[in-house]
C-alpha positions as CSV (number, residue, x, y, z in Angstrom):
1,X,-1.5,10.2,-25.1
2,X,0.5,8.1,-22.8
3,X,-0.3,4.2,-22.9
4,X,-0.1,1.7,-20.6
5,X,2.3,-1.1,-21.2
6,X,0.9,-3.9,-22.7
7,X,1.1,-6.2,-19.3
8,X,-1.1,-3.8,-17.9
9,X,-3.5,-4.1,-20.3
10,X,-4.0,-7.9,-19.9
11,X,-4.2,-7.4,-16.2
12,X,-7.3,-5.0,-16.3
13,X,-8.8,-7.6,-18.5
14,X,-7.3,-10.6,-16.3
15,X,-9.3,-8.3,-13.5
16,X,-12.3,-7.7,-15.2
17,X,-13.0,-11.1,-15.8
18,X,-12.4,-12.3,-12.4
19,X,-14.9,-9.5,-11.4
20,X,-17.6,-10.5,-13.8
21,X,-17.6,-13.9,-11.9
22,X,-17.0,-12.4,-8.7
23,X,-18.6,-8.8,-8.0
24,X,-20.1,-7.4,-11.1
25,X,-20.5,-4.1,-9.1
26,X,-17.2,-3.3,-9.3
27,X,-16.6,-3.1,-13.0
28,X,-17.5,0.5,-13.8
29,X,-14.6,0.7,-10.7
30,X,-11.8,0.1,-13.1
31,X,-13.0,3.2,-15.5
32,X,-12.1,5.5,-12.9
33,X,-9.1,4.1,-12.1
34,X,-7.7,3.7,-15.1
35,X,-8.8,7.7,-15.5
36,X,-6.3,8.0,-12.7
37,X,-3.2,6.4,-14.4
38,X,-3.6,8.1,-17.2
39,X,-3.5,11.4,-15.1
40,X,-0.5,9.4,-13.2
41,X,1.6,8.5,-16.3
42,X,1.1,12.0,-17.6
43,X,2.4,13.8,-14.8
44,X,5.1,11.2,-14.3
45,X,3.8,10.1,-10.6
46,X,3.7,6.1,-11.9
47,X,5.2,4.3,-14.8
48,X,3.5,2.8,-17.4
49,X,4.1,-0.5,-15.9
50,X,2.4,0.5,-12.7
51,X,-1.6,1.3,-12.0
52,X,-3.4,2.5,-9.3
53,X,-5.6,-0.5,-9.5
54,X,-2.6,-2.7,-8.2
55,X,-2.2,-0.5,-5.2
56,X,-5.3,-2.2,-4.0
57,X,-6.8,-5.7,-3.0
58,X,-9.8,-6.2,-5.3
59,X,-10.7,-9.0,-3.2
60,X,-12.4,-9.0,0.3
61,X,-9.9,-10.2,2.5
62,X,-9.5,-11.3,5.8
63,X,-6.5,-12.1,7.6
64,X,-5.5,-14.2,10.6
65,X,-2.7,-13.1,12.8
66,X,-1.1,-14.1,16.4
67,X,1.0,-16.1,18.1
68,X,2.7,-19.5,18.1
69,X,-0.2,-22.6,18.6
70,X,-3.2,-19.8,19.1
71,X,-5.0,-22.0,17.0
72,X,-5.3,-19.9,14.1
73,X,-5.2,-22.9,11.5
74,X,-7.4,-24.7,13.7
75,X,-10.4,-21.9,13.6
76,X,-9.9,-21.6,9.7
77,X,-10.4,-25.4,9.6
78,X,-13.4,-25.1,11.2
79,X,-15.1,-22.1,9.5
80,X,-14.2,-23.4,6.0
81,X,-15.4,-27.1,6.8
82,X,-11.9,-28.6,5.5
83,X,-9.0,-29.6,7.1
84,X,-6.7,-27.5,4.7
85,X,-4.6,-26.3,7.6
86,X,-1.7,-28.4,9.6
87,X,-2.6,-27.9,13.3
88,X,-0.4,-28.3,16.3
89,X,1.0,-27.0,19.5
90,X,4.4,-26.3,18.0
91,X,5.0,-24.1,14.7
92,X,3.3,-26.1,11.9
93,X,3.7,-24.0,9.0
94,X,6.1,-20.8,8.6
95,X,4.7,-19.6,5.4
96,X,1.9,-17.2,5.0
97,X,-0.9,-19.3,3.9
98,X,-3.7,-17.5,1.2
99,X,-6.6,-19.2,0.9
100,X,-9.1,-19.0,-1.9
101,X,-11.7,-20.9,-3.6
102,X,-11.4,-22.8,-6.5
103,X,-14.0,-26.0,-7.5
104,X,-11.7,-27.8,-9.9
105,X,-8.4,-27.5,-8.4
106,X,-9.4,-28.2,-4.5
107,X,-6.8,-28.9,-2.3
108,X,-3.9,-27.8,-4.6
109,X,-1.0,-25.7,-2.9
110,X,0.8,-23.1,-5.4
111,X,3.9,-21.8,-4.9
112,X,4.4,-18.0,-4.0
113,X,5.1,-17.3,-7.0
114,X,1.3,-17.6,-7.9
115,X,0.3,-14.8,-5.8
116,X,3.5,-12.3,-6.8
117,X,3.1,-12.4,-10.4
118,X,-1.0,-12.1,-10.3
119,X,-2.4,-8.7,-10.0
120,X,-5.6,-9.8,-8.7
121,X,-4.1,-11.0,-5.7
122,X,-3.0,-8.6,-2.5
123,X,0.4,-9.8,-3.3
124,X,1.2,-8.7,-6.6
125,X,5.1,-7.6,-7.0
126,X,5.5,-8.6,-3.2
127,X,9.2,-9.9,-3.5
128,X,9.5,-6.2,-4.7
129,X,9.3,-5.1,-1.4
130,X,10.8,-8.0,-0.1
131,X,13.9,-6.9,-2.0
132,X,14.2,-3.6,-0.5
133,X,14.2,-4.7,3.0
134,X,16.3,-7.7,2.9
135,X,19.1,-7.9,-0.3
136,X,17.9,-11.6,-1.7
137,X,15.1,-12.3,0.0
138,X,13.0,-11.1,-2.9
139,X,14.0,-14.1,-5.2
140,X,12.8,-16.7,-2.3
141,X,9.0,-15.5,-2.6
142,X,8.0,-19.1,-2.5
143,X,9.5,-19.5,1.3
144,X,7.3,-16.7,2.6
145,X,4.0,-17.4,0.7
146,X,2.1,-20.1,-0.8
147,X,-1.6,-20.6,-2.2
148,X,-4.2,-22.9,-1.0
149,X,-7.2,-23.8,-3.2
150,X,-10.6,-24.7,-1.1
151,X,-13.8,-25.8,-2.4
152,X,-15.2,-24.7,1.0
153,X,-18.6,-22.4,-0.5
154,X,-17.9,-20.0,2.8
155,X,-14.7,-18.3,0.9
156,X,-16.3,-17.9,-2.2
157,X,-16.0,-14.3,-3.6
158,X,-13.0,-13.6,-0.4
159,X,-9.5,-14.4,0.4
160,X,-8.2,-15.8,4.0
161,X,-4.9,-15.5,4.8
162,X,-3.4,-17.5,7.4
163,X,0.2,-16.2,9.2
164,X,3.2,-18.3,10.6
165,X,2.8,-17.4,14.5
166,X,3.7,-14.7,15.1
167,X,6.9,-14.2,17.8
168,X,8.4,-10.2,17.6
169,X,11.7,-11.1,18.8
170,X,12.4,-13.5,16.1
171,X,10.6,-12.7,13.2
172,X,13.2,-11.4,9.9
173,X,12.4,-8.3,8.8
174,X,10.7,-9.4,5.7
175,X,8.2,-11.3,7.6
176,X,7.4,-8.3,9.3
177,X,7.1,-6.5,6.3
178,X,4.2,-9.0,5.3
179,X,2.7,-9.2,8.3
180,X,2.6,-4.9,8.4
181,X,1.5,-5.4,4.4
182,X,-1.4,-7.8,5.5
183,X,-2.7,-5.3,8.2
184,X,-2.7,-2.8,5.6
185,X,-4.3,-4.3,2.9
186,X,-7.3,-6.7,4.7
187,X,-10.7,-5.6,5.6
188,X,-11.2,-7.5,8.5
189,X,-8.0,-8.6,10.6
190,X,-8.3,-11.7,13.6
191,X,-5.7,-11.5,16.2
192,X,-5.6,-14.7,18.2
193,X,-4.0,-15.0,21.5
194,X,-3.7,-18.4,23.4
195,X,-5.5,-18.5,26.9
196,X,-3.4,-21.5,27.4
197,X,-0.5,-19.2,28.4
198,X,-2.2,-16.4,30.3
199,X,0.7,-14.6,31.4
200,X,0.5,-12.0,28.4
201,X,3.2,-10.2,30.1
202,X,5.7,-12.3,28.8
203,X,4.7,-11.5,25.1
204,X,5.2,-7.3,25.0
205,X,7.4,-7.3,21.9
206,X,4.2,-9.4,20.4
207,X,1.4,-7.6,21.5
208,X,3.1,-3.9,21.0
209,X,3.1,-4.9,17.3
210,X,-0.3,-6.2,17.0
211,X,-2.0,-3.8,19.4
212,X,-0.1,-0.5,19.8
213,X,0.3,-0.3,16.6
214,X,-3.2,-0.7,15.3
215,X,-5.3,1.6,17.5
216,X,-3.8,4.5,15.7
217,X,-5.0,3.4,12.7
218,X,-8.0,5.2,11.1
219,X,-9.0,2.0,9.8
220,X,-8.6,-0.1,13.8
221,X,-12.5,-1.2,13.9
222,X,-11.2,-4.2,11.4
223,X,-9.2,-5.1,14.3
224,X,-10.9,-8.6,16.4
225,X,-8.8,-9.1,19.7
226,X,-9.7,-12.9,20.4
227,X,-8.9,-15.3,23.4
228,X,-8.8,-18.9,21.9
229,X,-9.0,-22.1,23.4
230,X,-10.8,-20.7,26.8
231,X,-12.3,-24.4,27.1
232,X,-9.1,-24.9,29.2
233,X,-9.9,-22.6,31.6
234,X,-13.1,-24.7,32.5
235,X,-12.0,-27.1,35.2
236,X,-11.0,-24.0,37.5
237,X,-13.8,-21.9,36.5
238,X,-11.4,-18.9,36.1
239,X,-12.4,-17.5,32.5
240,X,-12.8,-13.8,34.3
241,X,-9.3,-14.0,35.6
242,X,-7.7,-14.9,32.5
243,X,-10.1,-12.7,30.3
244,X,-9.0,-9.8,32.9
245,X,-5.2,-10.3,32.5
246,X,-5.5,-10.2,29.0
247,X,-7.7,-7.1,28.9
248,X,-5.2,-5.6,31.1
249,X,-2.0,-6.1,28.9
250,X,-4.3,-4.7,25.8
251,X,-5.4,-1.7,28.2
252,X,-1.6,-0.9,28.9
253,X,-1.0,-1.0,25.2
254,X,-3.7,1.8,24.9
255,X,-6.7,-0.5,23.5
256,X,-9.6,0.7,25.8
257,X,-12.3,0.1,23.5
258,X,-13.7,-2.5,21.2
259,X,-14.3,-5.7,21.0
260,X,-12.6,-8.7,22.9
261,X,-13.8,-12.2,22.0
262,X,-13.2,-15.9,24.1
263,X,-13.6,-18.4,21.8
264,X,-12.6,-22.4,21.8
265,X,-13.2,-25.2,19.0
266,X,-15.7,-27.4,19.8
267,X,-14.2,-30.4,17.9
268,X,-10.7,-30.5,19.7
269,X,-11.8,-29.1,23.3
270,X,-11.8,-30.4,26.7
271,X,-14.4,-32.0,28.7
272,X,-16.4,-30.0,30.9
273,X,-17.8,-32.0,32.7
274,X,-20.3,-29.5,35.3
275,X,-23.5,-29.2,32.9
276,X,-24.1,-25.4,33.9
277,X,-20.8,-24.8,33.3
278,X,-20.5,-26.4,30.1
279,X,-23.5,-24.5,29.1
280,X,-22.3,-21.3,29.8
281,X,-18.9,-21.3,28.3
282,X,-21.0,-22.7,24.6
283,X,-23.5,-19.8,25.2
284,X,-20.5,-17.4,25.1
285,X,-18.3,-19.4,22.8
286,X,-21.3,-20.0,20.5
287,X,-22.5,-16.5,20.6
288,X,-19.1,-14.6,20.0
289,X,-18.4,-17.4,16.7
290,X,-21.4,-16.2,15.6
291,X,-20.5,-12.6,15.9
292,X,-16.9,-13.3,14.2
293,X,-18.6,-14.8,11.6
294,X,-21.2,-12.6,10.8
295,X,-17.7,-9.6,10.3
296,X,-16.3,-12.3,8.4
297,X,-19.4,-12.1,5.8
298,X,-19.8,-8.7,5.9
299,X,-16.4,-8.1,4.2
300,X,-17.3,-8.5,0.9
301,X,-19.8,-5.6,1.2
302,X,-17.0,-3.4,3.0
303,X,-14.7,-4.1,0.0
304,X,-16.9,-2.8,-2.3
305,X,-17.1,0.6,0.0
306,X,-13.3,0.5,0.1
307,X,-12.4,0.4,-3.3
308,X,-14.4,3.4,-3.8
309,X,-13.2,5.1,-1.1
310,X,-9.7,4.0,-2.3
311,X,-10.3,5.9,-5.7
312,X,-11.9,8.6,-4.3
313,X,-9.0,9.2,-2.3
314,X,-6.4,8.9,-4.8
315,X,-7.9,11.4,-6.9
316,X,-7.7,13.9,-4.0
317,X,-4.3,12.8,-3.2
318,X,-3.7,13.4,-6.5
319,X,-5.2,16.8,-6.7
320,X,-4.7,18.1,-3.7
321,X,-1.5,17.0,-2.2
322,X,0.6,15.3,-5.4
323,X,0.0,18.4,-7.9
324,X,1.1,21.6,-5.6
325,X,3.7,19.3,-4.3
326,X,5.1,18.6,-7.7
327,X,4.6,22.6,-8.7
328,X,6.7,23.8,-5.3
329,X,9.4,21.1,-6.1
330,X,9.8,22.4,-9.4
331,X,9.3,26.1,-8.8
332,X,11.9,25.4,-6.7
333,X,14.2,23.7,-8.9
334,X,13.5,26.2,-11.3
335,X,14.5,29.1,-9.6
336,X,18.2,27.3,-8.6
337,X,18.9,26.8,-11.4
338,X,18.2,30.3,-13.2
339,X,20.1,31.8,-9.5
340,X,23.1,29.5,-10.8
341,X,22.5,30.3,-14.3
342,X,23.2,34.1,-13.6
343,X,26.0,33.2,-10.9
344,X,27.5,31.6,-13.9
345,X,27.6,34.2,-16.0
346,X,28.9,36.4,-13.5
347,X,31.8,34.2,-13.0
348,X,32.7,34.2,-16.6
349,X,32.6,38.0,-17.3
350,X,34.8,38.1,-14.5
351,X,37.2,35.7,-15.7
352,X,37.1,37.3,-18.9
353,X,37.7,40.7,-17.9
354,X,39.8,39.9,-15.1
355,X,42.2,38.3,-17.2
356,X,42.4,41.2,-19.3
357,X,43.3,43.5,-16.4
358,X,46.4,41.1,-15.4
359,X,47.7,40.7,-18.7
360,X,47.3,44.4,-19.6
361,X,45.3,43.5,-22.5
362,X,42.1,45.3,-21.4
363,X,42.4,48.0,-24.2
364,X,43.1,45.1,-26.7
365,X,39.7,43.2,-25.3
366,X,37.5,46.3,-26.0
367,X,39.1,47.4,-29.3
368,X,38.2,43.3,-30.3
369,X,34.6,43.9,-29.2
370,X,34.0,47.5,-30.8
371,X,35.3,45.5,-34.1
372,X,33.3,42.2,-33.5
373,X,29.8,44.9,-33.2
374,X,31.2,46.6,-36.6
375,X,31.3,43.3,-38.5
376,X,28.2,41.2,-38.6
377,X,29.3,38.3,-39.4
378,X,31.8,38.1,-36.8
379,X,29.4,39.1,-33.9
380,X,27.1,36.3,-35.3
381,X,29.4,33.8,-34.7
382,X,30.7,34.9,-31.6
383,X,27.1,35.2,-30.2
384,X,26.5,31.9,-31.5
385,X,29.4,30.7,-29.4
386,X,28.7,31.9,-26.8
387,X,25.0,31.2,-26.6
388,X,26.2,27.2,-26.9
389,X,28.3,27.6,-24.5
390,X,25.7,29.4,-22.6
391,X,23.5,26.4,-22.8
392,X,25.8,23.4,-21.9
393,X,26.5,25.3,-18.5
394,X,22.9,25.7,-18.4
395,X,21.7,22.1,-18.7
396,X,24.9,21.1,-16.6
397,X,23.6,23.2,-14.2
398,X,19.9,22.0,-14.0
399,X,20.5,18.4,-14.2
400,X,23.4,18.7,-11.0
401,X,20.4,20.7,-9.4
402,X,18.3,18.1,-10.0
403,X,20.2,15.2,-8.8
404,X,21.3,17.0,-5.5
405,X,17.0,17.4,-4.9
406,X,16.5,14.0,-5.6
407,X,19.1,13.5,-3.2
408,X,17.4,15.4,-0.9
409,X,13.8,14.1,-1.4
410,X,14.9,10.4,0.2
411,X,14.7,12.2,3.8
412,X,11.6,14.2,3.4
413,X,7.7,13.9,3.3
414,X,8.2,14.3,-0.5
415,X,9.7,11.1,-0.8
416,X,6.9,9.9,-2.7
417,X,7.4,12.4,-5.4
418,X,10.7,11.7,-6.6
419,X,9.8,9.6,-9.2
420,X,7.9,12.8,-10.8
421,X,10.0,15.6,-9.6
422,X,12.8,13.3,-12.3
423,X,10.4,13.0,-14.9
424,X,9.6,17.1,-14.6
425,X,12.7,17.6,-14.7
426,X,14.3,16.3,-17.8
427,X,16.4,18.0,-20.0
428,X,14.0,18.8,-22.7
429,X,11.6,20.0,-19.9
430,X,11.1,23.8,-19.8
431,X,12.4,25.8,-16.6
432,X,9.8,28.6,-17.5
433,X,6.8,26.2,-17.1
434,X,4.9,27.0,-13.9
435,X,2.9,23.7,-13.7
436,X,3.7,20.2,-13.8
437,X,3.7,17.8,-17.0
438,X,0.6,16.8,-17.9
439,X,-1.2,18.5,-15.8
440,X,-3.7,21.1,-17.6
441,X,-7.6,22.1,-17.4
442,X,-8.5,18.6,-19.3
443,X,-6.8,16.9,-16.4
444,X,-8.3,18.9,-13.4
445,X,-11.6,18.4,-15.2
446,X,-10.6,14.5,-15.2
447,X,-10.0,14.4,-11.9
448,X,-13.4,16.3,-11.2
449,X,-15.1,13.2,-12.9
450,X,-13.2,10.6,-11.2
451,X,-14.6,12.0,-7.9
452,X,-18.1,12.5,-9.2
453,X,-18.4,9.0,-10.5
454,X,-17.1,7.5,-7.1
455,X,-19.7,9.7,-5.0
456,X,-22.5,8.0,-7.9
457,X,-20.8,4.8,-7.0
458,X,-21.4,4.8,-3.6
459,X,-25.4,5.7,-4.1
460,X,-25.3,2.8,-6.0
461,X,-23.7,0.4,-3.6
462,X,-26.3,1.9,-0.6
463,X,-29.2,1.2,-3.0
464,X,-27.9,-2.3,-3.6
465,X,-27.2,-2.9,-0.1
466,X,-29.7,-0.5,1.9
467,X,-33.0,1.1,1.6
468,X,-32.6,4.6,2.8
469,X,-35.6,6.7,1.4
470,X,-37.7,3.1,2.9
471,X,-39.5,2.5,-0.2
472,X,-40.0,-1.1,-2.0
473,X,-38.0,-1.3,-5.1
């Protein structure tokens, strides 16, 4: 049985704990997913420093996105209660900011480093993939991220993440890599737009990355378009035309649907002095808070769902995709290398015997083999020769076949399965085995339970959070 390294271990129970306090109804969660790296580090699809569990945020999180002085900081000052956030019409902060509650330790800042070496965070081995896309950048986690502690009651149990502002054209790539990371990971993402400038023309490189890119997603409804600061659209009474431009530039960028929020803060807006006027834009700013804020508590609920649904789908990913893909890679490898094999030996009974032809010798070759057959000993030792030399072309052969697939894989859909393809594929590994490490009836059954327990799971969560059959409990 293949164990996880020991940092692992302490992670799980780093994660358990947090959950105990946290969610409780997640607990029986890490059972199934530590079902699924032991299927993983069997087949050789993750290490033994790796987990499934990481893969995911265990935390509801909600992320705050858009563009220079959109008064994103200003809006999470508000909702938690605190001024945590700097707030300003020019860049304030370019760090991605994570907020997270804490009673003790309010109002601390930690380092990046904090939230790279923590599992239980949405940022866990970040500078990883920080590395990859810039060469250094991976070592200066603590310029891209830090971690804010609030004793606001309103984040308890959730995570908000607040981004630099956000400017396309000059953004480095690892910011862009976060940002694309934080889309990813969060259940509910806010994308704030200034009314202040409402020429969203201007801002295409900005709004194809936050728009265009999202309404593909299967996962876009987490997606909140909002117009801040509309207050200072007041004095000319032209919310509709500046609601309308901005609708349009979304429109062009193929979002057609959903919802679009105006929004201002209350505590840092302009006069309005017309009373019907003022009245109407609180009724709308008042009612679409409400609205945002009402997603925002919902999260912690669709976290729950999507962890489930994250193991769920893993285990068919596994099963149904990982598996054959694994099998055809090394069927595939298999037969090259037993095509070469016999190629090989081809080219050496040729050799042999066609050296024997151009030195004449050809009657002197058979007359030596006639006489090795009559002698035991002597064909024993020859065979045996032969057969080693038989095998050293033979696992020449399937580890140069191996590294020019691996090759290969980097440009291909089966990129992903690299890691395993090498780990199938090593030298003590048999070329006659049809299916991949690891992978037997026990852990097809295995997987069969991982998917049961998260369709249970999910009955559970809907009679926690629903009533379907409408009877008291």
């Amino acid at each position: 049985m293949v164990r996880p390294d020991k940092s692992i271990v302490k992670r799980f129970d780093s994660l358990k704990s947090h959950l105990e306090r946290e969610n409780p109804i997640l607990i029986d969660a890490i059972g199934g997913f530590r079902k699924l790296d032991s299927i993983g580090y069997k087949t050789g699809l993750i290490g033994t420093d790796d987990s499934y569990a990481m893969q995911i945020s265990w935390w509801p999180l909600v992320s705050i996105l858009g563009v220079f002085s959109a008064g994103k900081s200003s809006f999470i000052n508000s909702y938690l209660g605190r001024t945590l956030q700097k707030t300003g019409n020019q860049a304030v902060d370019d760090k991605f900011t994570v907020v997270c509650f804490g009673q003790e330790n309010a109002g601390r800042v930690l380092p990046g480093l904090a939230l790279d070496a923590d599992m239980r965070f949405p940022f866990y081995r970040i500078s990883d993939e920080i590395e990859k896309v810039t060469e250094g950048e991976g070592r200066r986690i603590d310029a891209y991220l830090q971690l804010k502690v609030t004793d606001s009651e309103v984040v308890r149990g959730k995570i908000l993440i607040d981004s630099p502002g956000f400017d396309a054209d000059a953004q480095r790539t690892s910011t862009l890599k976060l940002t694309n990371h934080i889309m990813d990971i969060s259940d509910l993402v806010l994308v704030f737009f200034d009314a202040r400038h409402p020429e969203p023309g201007a801002m295409q490189d900005t709004l194809t990355h936050l728009v265009e890119n999202t309404i593909a997603r299967n996962d876009s409804s987490k997606f909140l378009f909002i117009l801040n600061q509309i207050d200072t659209a007041a004095r000319e009474d032209n919310t509709e035309e500046i609601v309308g431009a901005w609708q349009r530039a979304l429109s062009q960028k193929g979002l057609t649907a959903g919802r679009f929020y105006t929004i201002y803060n209350k505590e840092v807006s302009l006069p309005i002095e017309d009373a019907a006027r003022r009245e109407r834009f609180e009724s709308k700013r008042d009612a679409d808070l409400a609205e945002i804020e009402d997603r925002i508590h919902q999260v912690e609920v669709e976290r729950a769902y999507r962890i489930v649904g994250s193991m769920e789908k893993q285990a068919y990913a596994i099963r149904d995709k990982a598996i054959p893909a694994i099998t055809r890679l090394k069927q595939l490898w298999a037969r090259r290398v037993m095509r070469f094999d016999v190629i090989a030996l081809c080219l050496l009974v040729s050799l042999v015997f066609g050296a024997a032809l151009l030195t004449g010798s050809l009657g002197a070759l058979l007359s030596l083999v006639l006489s090795v057959f009559a002698d035991p000993v002597s064909m024993f030792g020859i065979l045996l020769g032969v057969a080693m030399l038989a095998l050293v072309v033979h696992f020449l052969i399937r580890h140069l076949v191996a590294q020019y697939m691996s090759r290969r894989l980097a440009d291909t859909e089966d990129a992903t399965y690299a890691k395993a393809f090498k780990f199938n594929t090593r030298f003590f590994r048999s070329v006659f085995s049809k299916d991949p490490v690891g992978w037997n009836r026990k852990t097809r059954h295995t997987i069969d339970e991982v998917i049961e327990h998260a369709s249970g799971f999910v009955e559970s969560l809907n009679d926690q959070f629903t009533n379907p059959s409408g009877h008291e409990r």
